[in-house]
N, C-alpha and C positions, 0 to 999 in steps of 0.2 A: 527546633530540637525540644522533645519532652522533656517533663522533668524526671522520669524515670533516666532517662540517661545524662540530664545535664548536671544534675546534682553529682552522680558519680565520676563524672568528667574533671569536673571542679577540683573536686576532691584528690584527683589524682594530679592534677596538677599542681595545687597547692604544697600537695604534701614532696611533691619532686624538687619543687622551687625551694623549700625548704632544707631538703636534705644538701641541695646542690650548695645553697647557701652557704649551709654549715661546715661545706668541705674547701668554699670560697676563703673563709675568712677562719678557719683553725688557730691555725699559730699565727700570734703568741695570744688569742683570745681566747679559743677552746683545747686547751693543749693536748687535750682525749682523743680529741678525732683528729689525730695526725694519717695521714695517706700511707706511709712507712716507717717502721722503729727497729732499731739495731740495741741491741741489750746485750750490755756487757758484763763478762760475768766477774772480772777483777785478778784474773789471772794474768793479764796480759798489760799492761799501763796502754790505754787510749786516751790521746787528744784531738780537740777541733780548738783552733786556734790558740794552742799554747795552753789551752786548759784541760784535764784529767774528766774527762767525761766516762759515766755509767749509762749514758742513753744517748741515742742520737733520732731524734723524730726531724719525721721530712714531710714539707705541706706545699699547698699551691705560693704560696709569697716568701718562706724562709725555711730553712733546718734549725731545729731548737738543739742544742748539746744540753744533756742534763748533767751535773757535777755528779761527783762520786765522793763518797755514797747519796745520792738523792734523796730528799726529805721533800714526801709532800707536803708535808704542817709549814714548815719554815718555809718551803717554794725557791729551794734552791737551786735552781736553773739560772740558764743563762742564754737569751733569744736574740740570736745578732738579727736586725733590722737588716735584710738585704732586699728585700723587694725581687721585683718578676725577674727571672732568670738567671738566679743568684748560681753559686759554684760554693762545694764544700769541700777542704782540704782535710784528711782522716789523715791521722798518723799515729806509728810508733814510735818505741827506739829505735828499731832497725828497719822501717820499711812505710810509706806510705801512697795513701789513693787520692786521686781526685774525683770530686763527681761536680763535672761538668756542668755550664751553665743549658750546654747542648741537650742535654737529657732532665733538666728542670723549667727548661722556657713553654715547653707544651703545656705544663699545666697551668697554664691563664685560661685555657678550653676551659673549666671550672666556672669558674665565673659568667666566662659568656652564654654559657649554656643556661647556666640559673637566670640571666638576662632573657634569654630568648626564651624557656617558660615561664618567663613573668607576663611575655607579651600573651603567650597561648594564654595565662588563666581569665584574662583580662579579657580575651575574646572569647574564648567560653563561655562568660558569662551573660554574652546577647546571646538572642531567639531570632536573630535574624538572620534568614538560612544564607545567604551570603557571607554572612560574617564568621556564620559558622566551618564554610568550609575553607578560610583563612585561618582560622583558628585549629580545623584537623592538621592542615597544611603544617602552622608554622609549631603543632605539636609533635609531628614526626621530625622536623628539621632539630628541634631541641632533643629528641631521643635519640635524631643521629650522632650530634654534638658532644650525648651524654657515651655513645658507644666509643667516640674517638679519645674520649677524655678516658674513660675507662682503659682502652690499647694501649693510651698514652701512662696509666697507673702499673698497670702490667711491665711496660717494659721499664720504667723505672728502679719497680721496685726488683725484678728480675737483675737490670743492671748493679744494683745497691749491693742485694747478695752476693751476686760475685765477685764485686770489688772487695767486698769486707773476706769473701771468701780468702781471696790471694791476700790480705793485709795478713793474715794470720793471727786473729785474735781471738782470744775465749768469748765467745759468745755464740747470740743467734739471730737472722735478721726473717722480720716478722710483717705481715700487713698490719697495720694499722683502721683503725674503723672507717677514715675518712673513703676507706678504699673500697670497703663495702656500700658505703652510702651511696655512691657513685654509681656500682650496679644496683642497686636497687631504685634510683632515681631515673636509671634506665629504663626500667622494669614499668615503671611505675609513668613514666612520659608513654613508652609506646600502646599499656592499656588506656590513658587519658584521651590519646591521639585517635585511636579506634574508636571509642566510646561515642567521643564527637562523630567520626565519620559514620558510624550504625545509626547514631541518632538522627542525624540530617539527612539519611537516606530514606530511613522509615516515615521522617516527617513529609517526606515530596511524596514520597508511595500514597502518604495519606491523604493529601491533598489534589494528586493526581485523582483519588477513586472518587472525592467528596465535589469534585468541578468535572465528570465525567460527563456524557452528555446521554439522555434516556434513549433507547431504542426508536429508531423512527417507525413512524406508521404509516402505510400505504395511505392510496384516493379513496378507498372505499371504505375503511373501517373510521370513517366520521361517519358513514350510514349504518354502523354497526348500532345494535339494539344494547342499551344498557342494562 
C-alpha cells in the first residue's frame, strides 16, 4: 500500500479508536461525553436512588444523576459505580421508571469495537499486501461493530425518552455527544477500511504491470536488420 493512501488510512483509524475510546470510558471520567442526558427543569421533584437529581447522563459502564441544582465549580454529582449492565430506577412522588439492565448491557459493543480498531490501526500500519488485506478486513468488521453499537445508542436513548416521557416530569431528554462520536467513528472506520482496500488493490495493479512479461517475437525477427 502507498503512502498516499496509507497515511490516510492510519489517520482514520486512529482517530475512530479514539473517539470509540472516549465513548468507552465517559462516566464518571469524561462526564461530557455521556451517550444520553435527561434535564430536569425543577418543576417536578426527580430522584435516582433517593436523591433529588437535575440531570441524569447515561454512558457505556454507569448513569451518573447530577444533584439539584448542579454546580460545575464544586462537582456536585454523584456517580454510582455500577458497571456493565447496570439498571436505573427514576422516580417521583407519584410515579416511577425503570431502565433496565436489558437496554444498558449492549453497550459494552463500545469498547470492543475500539478493541477491534486498535487491531485495524496496528495493521495498517504494514506494507505488506497480505497484512494489508487483514487489516481492510478487520476495518470493515470494526465499522460494523461501530454501526451496531450506534442501533444500540438509538434505541436506548429512544427508550430513555419515553420512559421519562410516561414519568411525567418537566424536563427534556436529549443525546449526548458520546452519541455522536459513535457515528462518526463509524464514519470514520468505514472511510479507513476502504482506503486500505483502494490502496492494496492499486498496489497489485502496479505490480502486476511492473513483472508483466515483453511481447514475444517470432523465428525470424532475430534476422531482423537493426
Amino acid at each position: 500500500m502507498g503512502r498516499a493512501f496509507c497515511i490516510p488510512a492510519v489517520f482514520f483509524f486512529f482517530a475512530a479508536f479514539v473517539l470509540l475510546f472516549i465513548v468507552s470510558i465517559s462516566l464518571p471520567y469524561l462526564t461530557a461525553m455521556d451517550i444520553a442526558r435527561v434535564h430536569i427543569d425543577g418543576s417536578t421533584a426527580v430522584s435516582v436512588a433517593s436523591d433529588s437529581v437535575s440531570q441524569l447522563r447515561v454512558s457505556t459502564l454507569l448513569a451518573s444523576p447530577f444533584t439539584y441544582p448542579y454546580d460545575a465549580m464544586s462537582g456536585n454529582r454523584v456517580c454510582s459505580t455500577t458497571g456493565h449492565g447496570y439498571s436505573v430506577v427514576i422516580s417521583t412522588q407519584n410515579n416511577s421508571v425503570t431502565i433496565g439492565s436489558s437496554w444498558t448491557r449492549g453497550l459494552a459493543v463500545h469498547p470492543v469495537a475500539a478493541g477491534v480498531t486498535f487491531i485495524a490501526l496496528l495493521l495498517a500500519l504494514s506494507q505488506h499486501i497480505t497484512i494489508t488485506l487483514f487489516a481492510s478486513l478487520v476495518g470493515f468488521v470494526a465499522a460494523l461493530l461501530a454501526f451496531i453499537a450506534f442501533l444500540i445508542d438509538i434505541a436506548l436513548f429512544a427508550y430513555l425518552k419515553n420512559q421519562m416521557d410516561n414519568l411525567g416530569y418537566g424536563g427534556n431528554t436529549i443525546t449526548g455527544p458520546g452519541f455522536w462520536l459513535t457515528f462518526t467513528s463509524m464514519i470514520l472506520l468505514v472511510l479507513g477500511a476502504c482506503t486500505v482496500c483502494f490502496g492494496r488493490r492499486r498496489r497489485r495493479m502496479a505490480n502486476a504491470t511492473s513483472t508483466a512479461p515483453g511481447p514475444k517475437e517470432g523465428f525470424f525477427s532475430r534476422f531482423r536488420r537493426n
